[in-house]
C-alpha positions in Angstrom: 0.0 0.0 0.0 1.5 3.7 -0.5 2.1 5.7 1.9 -0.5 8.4 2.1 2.2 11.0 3.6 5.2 10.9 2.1 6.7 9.2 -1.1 7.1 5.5 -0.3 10.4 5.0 -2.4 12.2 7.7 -0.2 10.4 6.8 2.8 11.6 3.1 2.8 15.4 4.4 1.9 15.7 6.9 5.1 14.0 3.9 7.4 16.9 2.1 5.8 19.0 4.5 6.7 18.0 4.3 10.3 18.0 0.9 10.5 21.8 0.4 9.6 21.9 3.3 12.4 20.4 1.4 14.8 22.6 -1.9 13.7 25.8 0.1 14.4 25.8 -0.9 18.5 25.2 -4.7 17.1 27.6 -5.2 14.4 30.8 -2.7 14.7 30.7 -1.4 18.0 32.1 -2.7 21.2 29.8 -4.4 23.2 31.4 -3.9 26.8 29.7 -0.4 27.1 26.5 1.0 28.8 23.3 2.3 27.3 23.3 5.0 30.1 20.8 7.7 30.4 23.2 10.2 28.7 23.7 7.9 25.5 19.6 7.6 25.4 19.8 11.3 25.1 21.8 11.8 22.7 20.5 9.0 20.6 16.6 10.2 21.3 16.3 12.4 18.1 17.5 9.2 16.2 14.3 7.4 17.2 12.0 9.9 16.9 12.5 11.2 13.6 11.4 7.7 11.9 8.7 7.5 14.3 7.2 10.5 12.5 8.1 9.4 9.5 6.2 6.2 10.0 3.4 8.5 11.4 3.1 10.5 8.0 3.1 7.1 6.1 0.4 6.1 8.2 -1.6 9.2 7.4 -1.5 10.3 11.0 1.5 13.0 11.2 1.1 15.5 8.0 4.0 16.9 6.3 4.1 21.0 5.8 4.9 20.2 2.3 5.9 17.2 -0.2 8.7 19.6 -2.3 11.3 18.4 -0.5 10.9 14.4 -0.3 13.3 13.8 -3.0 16.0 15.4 -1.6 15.7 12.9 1.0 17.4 9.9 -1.6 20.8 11.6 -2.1 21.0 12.3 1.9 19.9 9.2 2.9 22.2 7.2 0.4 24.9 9.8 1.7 24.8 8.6 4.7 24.7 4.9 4.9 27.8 5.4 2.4 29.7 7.7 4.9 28.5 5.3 8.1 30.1 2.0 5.6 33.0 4.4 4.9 33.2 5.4 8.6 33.2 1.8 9.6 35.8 0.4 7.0 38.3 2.7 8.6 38.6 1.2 11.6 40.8 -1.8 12.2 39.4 -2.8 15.4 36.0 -2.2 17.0 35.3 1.3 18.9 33.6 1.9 22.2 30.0 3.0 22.3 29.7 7.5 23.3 29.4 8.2 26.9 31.4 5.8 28.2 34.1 6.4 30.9 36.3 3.7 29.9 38.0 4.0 26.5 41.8 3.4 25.9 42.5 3.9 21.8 46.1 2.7 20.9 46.0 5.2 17.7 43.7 8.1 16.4 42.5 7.4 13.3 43.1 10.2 10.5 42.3 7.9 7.2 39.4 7.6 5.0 36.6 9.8 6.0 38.5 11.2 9.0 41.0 12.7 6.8 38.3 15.8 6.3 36.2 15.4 9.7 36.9 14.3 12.9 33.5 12.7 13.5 31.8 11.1 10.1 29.4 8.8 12.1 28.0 11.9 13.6 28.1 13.5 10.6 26.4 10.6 8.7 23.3 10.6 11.8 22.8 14.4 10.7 22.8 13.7 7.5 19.8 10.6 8.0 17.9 13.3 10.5 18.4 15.8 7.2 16.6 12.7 5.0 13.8 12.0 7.5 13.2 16.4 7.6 13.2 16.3 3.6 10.6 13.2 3.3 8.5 14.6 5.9 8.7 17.7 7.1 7.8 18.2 10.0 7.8 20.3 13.4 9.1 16.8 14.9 11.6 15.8 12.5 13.3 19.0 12.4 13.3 19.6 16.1 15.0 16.3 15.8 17.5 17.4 13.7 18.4 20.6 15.8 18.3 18.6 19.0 20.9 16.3 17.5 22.9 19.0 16.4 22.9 20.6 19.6 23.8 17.2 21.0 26.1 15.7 18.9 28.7 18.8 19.2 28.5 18.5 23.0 29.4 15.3 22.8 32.1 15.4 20.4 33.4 18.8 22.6 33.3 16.1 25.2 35.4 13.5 23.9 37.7 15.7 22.5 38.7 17.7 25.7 39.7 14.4 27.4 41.6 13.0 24.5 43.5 16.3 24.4 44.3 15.7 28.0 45.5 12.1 27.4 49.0 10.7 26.2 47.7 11.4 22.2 46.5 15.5 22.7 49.6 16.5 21.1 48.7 14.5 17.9 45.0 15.3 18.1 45.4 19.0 18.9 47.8 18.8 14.8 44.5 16.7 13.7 42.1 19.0 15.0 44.3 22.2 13.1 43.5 20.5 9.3 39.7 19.2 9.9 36.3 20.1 10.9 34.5 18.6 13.6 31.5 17.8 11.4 31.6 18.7 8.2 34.7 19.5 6.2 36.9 22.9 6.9 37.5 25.6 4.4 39.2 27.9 6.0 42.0 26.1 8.1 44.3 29.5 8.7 41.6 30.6 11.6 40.5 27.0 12.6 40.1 27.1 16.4 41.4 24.0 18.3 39.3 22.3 21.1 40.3 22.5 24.8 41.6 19.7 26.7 39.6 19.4 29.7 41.5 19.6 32.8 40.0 17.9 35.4 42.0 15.2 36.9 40.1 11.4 36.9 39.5 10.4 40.4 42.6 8.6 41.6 43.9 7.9 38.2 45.7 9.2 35.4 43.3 10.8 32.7 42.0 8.0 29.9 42.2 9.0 26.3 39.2 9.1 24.2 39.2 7.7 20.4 39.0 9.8 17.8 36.1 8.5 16.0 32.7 9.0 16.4 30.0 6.8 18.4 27.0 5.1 18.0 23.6 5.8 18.2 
């Protein structure tokens, strides 16, 4: 049956796109960390943005307009190619965000960290982008600026502690060429995170990897 909200080709590609989202914790990422409450939050917009996607194909959430629904194939197929990207980088499995116990042995600056810092989080904006396209929505963009918001806390996060660890020096050179998100343009005035400071409770500060976590 076609969805009576939203175009049901593009609809099915960005719940595609969520779903290889939501595989990410099962099939690349460690799986010694905790779903706390901060990784629910950050993850949230991740689950609700389909939900109201589902709801406009089910004829009860209705889009502002239907202009925009094709643009949702180019950033959905975007992003499940930067996530498979993302993923083929690594040589060893990655621990999930928010967790207090990470040790990396390398940051990684190849493939699609050559240009930004964190391409999973880039590639979860880009499927929260697809699900605003296909059906937008009050919902799915409050989504999408909620996980803005959230994402560069997080990554502000994990960056201040990995500058404070044994690999800063290297990541505060890394941080100099590339863009936290999305590629840099202008590199002469690129500002460089802050390492954050506080000491760990009766031990030496842990690093943080440079890649990006799961939703």
């Amino acid at each position: 049956m076609e969805a009576r909200g939203v175009n049901p080709a593009a609809m099915t590609l960005v719940l595609l796109n969520f779903g290889v989202v939501g595989l990410l914790p099962l099939l690349f990422f460690r799986r010694d960390g905790r779903l706390n409450v901060r990784w629910w939050l950050t993850a949230a917009p991740l689950f609700a943005a389909p939900l109201v996607v589902v709801g406009a194909a089910a004829g009860l959430v209705t889009p502002v307009t239907r202009q925009l629904e094709l643009a949702a194939v180019p950033l959905a197929v975007l992003s499940i190619a930067l996530i498979a990207y993302a993923a083929g980088a690594h040589q060893v499995r990655i621990a999930l965000w928010h967790q207090d116990v990470d040790a990396p042995e390398q940051l990684v600056t190849w493939g699609p960290y050559r240009w930004v810092r964190h391409p999973f989080y880039a590639a979860f904006l880009l499927a929260l982008a697809g699900a605003v396209a296909v059906c937008p929505h009050p919902g799915t963009l409050g989504a999408w600026l909620y996980a803005l918001v959230a994402l560069q806390l997080t990554a502000r996060r994990e960056e201040r502690r990995l500058l404070a660890s044994r690999l800063g020096t290297s990541y505060a050179a890394y941080a100099r060429r590339t863009g936290r998100l999305w590629p840099r343009l202008f590199r002469r005035f690129a500002p460089v995170p802050r390492p954050d400071r506080r000491p760990a409770a009766g031990a030496a500060p842990r690093p943080r990897q440079s890649a990006s976590r799961p939703a």
